[in-house]
Backbone as XML, in Angstrom:
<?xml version="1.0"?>
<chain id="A" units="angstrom">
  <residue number="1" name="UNK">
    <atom name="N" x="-14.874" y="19.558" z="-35.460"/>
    <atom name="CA" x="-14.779" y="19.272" z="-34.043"/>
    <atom name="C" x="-13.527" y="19.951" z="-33.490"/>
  </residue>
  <residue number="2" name="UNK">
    <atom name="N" x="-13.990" y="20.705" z="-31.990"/>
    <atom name="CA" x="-12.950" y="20.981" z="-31.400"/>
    <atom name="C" x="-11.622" y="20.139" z="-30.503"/>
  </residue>
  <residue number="3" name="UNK">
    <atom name="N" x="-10.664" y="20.003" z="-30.711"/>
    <atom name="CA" x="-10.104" y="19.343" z="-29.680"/>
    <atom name="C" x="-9.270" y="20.325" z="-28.793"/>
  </residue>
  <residue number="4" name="UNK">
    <atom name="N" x="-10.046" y="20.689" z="-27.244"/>
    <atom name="CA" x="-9.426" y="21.232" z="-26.627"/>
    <atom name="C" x="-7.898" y="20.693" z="-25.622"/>
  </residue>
  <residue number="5" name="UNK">
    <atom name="N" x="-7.159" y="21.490" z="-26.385"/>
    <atom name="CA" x="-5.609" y="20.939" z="-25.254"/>
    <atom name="C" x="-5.685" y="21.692" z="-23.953"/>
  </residue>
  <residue number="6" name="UNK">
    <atom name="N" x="-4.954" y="20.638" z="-23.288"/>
    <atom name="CA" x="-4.150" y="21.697" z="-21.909"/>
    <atom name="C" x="-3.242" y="22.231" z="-22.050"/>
  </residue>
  <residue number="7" name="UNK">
    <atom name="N" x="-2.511" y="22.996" z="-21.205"/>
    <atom name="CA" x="-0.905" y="24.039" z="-21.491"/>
    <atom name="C" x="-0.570" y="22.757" z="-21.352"/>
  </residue>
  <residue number="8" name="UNK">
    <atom name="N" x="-0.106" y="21.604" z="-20.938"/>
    <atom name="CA" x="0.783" y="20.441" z="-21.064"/>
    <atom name="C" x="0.520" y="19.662" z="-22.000"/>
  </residue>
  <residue number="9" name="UNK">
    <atom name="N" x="-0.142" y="20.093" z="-22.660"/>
    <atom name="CA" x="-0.475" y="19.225" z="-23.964"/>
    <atom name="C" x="-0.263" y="18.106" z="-23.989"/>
  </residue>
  <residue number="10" name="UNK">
    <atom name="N" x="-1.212" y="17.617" z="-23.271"/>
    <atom name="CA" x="-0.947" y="15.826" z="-22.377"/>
    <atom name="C" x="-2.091" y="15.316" z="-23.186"/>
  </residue>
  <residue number="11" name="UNK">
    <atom name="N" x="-3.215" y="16.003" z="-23.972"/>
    <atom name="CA" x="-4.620" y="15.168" z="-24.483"/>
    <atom name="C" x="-5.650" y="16.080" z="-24.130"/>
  </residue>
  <residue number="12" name="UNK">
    <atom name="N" x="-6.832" y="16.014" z="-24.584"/>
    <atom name="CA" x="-8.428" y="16.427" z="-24.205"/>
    <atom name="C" x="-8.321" y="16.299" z="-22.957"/>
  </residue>
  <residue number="13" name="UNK">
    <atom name="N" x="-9.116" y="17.949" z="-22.241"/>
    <atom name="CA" x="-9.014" y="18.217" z="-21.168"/>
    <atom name="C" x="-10.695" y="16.980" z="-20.817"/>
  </residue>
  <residue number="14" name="UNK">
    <atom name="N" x="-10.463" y="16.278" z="-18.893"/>
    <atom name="CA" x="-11.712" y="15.567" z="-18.795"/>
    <atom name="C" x="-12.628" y="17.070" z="-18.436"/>
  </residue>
  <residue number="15" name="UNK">
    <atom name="N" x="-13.912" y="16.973" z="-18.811"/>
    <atom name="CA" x="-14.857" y="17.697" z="-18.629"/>
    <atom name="C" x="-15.462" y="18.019" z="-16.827"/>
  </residue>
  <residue number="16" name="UNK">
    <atom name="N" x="-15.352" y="16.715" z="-16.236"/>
    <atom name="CA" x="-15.143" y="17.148" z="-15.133"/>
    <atom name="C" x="-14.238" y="17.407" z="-14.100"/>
  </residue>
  <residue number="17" name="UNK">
    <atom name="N" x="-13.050" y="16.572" z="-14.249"/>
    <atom name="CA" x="-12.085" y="17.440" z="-13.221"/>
    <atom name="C" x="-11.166" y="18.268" z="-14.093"/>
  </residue>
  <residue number="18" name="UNK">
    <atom name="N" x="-10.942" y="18.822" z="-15.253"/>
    <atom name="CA" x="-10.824" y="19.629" z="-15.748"/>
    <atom name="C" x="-8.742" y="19.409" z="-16.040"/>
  </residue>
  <residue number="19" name="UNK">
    <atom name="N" x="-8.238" y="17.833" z="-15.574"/>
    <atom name="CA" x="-7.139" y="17.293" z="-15.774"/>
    <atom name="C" x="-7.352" y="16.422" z="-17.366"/>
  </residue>
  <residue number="20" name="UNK">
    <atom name="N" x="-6.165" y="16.347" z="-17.822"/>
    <atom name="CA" x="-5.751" y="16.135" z="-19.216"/>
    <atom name="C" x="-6.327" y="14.286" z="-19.031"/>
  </residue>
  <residue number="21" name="UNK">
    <atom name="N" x="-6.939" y="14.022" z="-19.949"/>
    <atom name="CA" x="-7.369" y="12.454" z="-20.037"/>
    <atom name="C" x="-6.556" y="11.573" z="-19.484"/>
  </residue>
  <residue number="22" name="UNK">
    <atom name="N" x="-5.077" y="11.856" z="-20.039"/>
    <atom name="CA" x="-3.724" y="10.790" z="-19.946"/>
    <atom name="C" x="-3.951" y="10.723" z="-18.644"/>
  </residue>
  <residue number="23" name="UNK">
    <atom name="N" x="-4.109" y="12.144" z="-17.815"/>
    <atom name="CA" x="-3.441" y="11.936" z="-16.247"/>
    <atom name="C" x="-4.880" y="10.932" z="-15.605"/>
  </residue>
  <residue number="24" name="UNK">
    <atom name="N" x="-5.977" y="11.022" z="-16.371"/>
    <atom name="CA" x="-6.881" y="9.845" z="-15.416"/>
    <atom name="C" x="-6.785" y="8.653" z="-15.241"/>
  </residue>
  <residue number="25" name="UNK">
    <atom name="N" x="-6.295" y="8.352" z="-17.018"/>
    <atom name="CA" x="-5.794" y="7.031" z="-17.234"/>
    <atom name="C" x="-4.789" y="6.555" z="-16.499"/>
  </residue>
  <residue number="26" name="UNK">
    <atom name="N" x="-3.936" y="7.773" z="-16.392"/>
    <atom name="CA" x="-2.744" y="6.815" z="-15.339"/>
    <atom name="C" x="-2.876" y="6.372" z="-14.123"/>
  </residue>
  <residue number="27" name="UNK">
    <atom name="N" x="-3.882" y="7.756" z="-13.454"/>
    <atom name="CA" x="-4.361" y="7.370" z="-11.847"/>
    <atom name="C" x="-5.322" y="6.205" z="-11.670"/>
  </residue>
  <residue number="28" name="UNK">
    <atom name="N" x="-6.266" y="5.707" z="-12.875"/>
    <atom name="CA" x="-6.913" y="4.775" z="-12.540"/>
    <atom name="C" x="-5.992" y="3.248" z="-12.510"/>
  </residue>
  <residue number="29" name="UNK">
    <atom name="N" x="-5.331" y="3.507" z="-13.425"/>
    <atom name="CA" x="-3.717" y="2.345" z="-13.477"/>
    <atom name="C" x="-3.027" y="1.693" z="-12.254"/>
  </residue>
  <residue number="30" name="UNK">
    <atom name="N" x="-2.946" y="3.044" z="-11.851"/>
    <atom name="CA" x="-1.911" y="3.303" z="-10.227"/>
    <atom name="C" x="-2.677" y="2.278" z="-9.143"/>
  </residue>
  <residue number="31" name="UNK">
    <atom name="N" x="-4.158" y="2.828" z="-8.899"/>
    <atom name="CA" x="-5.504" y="2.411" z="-8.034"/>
    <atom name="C" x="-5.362" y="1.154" z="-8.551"/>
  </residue>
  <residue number="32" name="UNK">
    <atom name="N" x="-5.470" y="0.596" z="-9.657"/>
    <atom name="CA" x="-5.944" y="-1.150" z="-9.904"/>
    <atom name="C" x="-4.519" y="-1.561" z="-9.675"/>
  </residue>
  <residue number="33" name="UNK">
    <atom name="N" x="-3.576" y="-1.218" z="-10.267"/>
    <atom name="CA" x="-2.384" y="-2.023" z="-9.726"/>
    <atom name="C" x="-1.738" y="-2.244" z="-8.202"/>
  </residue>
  <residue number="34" name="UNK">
    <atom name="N" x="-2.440" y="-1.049" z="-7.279"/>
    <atom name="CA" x="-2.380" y="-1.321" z="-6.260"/>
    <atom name="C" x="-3.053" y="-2.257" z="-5.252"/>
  </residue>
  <residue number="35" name="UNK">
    <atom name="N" x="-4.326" y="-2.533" z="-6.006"/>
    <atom name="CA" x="-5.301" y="-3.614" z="-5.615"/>
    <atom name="C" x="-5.077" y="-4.751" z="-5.680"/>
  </residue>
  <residue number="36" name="UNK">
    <atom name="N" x="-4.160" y="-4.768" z="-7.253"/>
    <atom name="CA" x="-4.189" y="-6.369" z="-7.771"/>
    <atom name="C" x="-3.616" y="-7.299" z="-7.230"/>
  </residue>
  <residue number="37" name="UNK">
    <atom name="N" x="-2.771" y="-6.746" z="-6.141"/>
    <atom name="CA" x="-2.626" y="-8.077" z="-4.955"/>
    <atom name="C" x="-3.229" y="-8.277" z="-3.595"/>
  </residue>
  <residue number="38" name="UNK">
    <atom name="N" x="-3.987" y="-7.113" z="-3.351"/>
    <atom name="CA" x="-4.192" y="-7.364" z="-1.903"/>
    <atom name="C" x="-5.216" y="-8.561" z="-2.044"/>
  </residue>
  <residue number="39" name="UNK">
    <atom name="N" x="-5.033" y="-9.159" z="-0.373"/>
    <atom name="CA" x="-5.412" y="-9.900" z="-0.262"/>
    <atom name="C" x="-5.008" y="-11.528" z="-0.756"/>
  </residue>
  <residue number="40" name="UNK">
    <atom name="N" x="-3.668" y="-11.299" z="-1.658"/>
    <atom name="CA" x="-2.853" y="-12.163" z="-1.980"/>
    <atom name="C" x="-1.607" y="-11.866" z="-1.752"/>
  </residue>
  <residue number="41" name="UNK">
    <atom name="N" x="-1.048" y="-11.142" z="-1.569"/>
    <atom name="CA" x="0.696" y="-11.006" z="-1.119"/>
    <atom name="C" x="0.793" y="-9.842" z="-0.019"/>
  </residue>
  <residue number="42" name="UNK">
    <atom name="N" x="2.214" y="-10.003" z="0.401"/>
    <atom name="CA" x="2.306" y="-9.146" z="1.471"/>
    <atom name="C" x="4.353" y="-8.569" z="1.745"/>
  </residue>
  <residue number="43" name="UNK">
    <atom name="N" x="4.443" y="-7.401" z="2.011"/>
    <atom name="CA" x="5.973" y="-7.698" z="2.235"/>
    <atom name="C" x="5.993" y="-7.350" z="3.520"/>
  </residue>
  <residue number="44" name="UNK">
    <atom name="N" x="7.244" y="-7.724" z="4.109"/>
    <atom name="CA" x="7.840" y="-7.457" z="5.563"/>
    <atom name="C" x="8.753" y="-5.952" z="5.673"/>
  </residue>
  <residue number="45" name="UNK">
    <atom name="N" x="8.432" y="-5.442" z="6.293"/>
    <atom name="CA" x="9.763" y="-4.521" z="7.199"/>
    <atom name="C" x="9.809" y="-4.176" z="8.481"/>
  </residue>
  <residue number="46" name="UNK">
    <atom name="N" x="10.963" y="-3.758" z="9.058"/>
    <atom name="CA" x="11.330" y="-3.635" z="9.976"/>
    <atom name="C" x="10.280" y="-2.548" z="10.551"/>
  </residue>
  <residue number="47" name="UNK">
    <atom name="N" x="9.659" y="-2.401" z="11.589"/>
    <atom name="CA" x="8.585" y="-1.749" z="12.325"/>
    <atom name="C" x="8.742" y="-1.172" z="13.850"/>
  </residue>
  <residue number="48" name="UNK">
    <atom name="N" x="8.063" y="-0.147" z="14.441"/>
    <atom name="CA" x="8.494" y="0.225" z="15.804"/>
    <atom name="C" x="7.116" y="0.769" z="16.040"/>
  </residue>
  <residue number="49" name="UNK">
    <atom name="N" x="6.337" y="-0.006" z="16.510"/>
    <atom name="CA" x="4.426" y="0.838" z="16.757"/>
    <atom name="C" x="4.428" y="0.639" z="18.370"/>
  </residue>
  <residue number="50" name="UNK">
    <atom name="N" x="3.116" y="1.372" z="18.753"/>
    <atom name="CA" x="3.184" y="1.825" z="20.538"/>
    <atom name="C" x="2.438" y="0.563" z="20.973"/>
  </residue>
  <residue number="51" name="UNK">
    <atom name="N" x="3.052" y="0.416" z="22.128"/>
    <atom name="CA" x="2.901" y="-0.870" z="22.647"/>
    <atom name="C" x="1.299" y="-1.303" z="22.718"/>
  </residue>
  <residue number="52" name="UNK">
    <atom name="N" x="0.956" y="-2.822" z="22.227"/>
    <atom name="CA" x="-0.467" y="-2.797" z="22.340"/>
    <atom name="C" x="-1.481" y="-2.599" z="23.518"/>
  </residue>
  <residue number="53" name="UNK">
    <atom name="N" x="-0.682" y="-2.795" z="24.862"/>
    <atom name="CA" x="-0.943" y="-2.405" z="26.027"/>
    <atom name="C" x="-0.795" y="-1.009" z="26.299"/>
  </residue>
  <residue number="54" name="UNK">
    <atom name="N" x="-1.208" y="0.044" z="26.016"/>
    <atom name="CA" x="-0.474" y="1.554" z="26.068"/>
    <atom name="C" x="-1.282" y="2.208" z="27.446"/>
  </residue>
  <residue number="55" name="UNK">
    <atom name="N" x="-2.366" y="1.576" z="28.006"/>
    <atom name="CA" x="-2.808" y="2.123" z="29.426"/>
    <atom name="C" x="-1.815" y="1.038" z="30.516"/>
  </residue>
  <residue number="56" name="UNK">
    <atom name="N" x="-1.175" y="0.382" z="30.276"/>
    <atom name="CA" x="-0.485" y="0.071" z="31.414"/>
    <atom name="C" x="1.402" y="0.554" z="31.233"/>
  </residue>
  <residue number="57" name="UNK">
    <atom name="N" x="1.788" y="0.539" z="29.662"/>
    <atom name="CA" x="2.796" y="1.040" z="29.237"/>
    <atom name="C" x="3.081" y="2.231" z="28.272"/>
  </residue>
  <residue number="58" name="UNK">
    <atom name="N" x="2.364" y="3.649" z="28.842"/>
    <atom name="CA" x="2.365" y="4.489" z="28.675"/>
    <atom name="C" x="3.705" y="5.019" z="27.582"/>
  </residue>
  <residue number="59" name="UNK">
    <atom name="N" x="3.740" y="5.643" z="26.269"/>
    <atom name="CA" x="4.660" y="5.623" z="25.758"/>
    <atom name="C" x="5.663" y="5.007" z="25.057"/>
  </residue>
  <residue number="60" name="UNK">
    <atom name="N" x="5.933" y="3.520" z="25.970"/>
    <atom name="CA" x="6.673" y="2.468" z="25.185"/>
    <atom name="C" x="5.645" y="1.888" z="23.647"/>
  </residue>
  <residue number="61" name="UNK">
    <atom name="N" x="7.315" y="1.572" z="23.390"/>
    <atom name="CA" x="7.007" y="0.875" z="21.864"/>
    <atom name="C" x="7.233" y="-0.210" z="21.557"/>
  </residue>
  <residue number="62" name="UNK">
    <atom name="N" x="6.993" y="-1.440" z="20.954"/>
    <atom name="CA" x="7.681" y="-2.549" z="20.451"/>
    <atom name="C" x="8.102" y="-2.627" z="19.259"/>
  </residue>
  <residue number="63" name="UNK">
    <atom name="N" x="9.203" y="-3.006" z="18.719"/>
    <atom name="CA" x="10.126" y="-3.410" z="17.520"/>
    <atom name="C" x="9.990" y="-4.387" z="17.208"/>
  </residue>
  <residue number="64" name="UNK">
    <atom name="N" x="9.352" y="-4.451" z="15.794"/>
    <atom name="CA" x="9.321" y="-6.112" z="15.318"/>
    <atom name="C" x="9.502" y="-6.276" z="13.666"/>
  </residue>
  <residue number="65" name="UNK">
    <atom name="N" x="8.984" y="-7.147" z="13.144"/>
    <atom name="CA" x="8.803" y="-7.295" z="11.636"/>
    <atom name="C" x="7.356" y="-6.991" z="11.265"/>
  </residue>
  <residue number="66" name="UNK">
    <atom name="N" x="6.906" y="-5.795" z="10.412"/>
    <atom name="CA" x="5.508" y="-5.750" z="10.111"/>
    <atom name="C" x="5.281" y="-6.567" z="8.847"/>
  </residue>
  <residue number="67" name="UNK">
    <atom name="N" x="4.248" y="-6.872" z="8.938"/>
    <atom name="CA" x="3.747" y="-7.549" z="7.203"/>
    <atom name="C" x="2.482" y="-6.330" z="7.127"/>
  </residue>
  <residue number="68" name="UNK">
    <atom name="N" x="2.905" y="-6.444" z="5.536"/>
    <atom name="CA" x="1.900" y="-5.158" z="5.060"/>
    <atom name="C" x="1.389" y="-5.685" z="3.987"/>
  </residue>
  <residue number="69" name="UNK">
    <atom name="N" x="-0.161" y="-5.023" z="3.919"/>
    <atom name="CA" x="-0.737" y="-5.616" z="2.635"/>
    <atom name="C" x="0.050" y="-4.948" z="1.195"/>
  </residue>
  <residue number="70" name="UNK">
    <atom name="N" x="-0.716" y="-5.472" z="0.318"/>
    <atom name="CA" x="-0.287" y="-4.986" z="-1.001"/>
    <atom name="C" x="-0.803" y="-3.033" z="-0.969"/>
  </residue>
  <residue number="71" name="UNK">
    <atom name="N" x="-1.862" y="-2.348" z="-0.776"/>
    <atom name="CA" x="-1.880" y="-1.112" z="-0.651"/>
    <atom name="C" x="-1.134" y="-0.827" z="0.665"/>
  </residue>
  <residue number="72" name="UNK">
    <atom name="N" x="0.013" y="-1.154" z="1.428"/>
    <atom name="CA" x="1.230" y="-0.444" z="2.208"/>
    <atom name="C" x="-0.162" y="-0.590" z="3.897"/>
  </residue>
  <residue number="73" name="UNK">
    <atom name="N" x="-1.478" y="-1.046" z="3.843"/>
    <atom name="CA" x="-1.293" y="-1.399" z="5.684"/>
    <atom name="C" x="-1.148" y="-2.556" z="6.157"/>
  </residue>
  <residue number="74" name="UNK">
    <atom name="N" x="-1.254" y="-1.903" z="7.755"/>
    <atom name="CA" x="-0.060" y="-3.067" z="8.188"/>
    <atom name="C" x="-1.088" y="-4.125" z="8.878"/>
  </residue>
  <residue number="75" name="UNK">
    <atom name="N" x="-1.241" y="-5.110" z="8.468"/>
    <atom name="CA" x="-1.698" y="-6.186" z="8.862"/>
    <atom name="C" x="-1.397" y="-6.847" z="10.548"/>
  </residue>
  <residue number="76" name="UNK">
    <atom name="N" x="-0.396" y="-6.750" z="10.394"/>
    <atom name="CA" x="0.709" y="-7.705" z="11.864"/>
    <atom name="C" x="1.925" y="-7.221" z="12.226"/>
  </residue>
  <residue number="77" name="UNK">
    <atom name="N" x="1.815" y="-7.588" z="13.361"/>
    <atom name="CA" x="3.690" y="-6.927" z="13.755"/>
    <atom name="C" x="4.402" y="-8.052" z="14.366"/>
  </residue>
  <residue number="78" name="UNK">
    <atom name="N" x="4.950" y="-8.937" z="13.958"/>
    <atom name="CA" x="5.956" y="-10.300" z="14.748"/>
    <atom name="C" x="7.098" y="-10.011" z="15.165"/>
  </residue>
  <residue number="79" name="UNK">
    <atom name="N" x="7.223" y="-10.639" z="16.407"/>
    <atom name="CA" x="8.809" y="-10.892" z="16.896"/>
    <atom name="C" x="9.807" y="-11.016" z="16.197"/>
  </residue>
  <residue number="80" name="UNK">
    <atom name="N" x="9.785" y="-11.780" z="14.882"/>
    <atom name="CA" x="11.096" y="-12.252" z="14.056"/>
    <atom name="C" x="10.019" y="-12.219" z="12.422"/>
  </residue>
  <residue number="81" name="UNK">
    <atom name="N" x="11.401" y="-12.774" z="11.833"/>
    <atom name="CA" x="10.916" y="-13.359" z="9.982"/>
    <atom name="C" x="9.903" y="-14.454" z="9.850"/>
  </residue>
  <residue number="82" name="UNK">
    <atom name="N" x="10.761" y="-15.364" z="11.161"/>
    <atom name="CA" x="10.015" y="-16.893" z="11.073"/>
    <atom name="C" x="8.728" y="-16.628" z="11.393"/>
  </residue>
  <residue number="83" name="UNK">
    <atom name="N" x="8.249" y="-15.716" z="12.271"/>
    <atom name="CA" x="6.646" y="-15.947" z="13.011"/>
    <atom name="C" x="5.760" y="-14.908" z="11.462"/>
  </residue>
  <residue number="84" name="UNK">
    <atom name="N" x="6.450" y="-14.042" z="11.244"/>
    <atom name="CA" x="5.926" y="-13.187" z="10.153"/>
    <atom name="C" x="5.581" y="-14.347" z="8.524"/>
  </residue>
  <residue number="85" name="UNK">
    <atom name="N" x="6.577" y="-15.165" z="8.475"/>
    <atom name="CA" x="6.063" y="-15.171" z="7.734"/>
    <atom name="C" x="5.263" y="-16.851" z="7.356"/>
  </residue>
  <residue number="86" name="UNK">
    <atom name="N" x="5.348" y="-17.357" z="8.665"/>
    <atom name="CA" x="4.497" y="-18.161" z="9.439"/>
    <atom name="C" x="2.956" y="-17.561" z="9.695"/>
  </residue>
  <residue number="87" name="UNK">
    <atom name="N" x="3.092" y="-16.405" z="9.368"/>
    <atom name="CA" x="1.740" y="-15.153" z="9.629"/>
    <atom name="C" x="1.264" y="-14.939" z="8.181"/>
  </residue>
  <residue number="88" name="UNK">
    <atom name="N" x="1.785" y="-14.994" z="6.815"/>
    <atom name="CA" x="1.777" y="-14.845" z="5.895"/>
    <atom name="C" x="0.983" y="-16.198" z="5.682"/>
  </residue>
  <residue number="89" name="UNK">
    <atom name="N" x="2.013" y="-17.156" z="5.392"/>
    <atom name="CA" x="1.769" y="-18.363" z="4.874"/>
    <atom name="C" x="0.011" y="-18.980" z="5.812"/>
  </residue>
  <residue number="90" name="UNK">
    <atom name="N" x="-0.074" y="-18.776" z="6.719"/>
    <atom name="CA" x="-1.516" y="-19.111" z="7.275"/>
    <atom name="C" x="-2.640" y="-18.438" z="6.770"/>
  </residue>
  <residue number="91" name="UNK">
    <atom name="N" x="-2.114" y="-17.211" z="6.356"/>
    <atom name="CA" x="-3.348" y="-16.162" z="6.112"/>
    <atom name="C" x="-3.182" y="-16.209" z="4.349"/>
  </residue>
  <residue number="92" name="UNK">
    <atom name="N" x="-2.682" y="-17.464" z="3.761"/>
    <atom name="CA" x="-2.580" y="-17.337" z="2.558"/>
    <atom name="C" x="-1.957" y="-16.138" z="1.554"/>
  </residue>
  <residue number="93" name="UNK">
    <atom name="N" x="-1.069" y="-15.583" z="2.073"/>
    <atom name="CA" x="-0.433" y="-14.552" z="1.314"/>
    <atom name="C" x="1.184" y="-14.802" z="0.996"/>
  </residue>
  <residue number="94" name="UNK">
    <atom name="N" x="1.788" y="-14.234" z="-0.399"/>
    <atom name="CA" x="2.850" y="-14.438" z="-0.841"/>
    <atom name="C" x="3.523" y="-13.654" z="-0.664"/>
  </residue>
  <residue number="95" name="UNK">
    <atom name="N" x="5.019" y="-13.598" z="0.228"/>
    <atom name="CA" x="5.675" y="-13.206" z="0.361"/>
    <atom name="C" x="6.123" y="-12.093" z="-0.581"/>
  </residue>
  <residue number="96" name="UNK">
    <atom name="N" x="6.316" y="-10.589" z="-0.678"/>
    <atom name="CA" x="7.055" y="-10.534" z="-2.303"/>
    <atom name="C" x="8.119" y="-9.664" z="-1.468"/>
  </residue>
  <residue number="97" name="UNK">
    <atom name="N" x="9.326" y="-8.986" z="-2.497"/>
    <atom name="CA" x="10.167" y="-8.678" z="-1.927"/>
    <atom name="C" x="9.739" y="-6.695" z="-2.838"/>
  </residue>
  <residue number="98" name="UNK">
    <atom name="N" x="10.073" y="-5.856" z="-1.430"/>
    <atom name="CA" x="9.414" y="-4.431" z="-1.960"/>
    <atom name="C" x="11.041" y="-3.932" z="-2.690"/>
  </residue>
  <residue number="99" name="UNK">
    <atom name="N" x="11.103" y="-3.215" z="-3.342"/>
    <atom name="CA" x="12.699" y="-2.420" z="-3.412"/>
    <atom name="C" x="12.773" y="-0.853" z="-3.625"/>
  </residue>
</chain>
């Protein structure tokens, strides 16, 4: 039996996208670990999106706290921490802290 390498000699090339095995394994890793919370946790940051009224306030923006799901969208945008995560806790999601 042949075992064909790549120049990175990372493992058996996959037959169809023609990337080294390791690198599928890792991307499928990446994809489930990014899943494995949504819909259960969420973090906050600081946010600046166009105003939800944008045909009467052309241009303006509002500044608030976003909560974001576990794959990074943004769910909500609150005035403060307290309403955010008063926004969390209703919609059943755990706070986590991103770094």
């Amino acid at each position: 039996m042949i075992d064909i390498k790549d120049n990175r000699n990372t493992g058996p090339l996959d037959p169809v996208s023609g990337e080294g095995a390791d690198a599928n394994i890792t991307a499928v890793a990446e994809q489930e670990l990014r899943l494995l919370g949504e819909g259960h946790i969420a973090y906050l940051r600081p946010v600046s999106v166009p105003h939800p009224d944008s045909e009467n306030h052309p241009g303006e923006t509002v500044s608030g706290i976003g909560v974001f799901s576990a794959t990074g969208n943004l769910a909500a945008v609150c005035q403060g921490m307290a309403e955010a995560g008063a926004f969390a806790f209703e919609n059943n999601l755990v706070l986590v802290a991103r770094h």
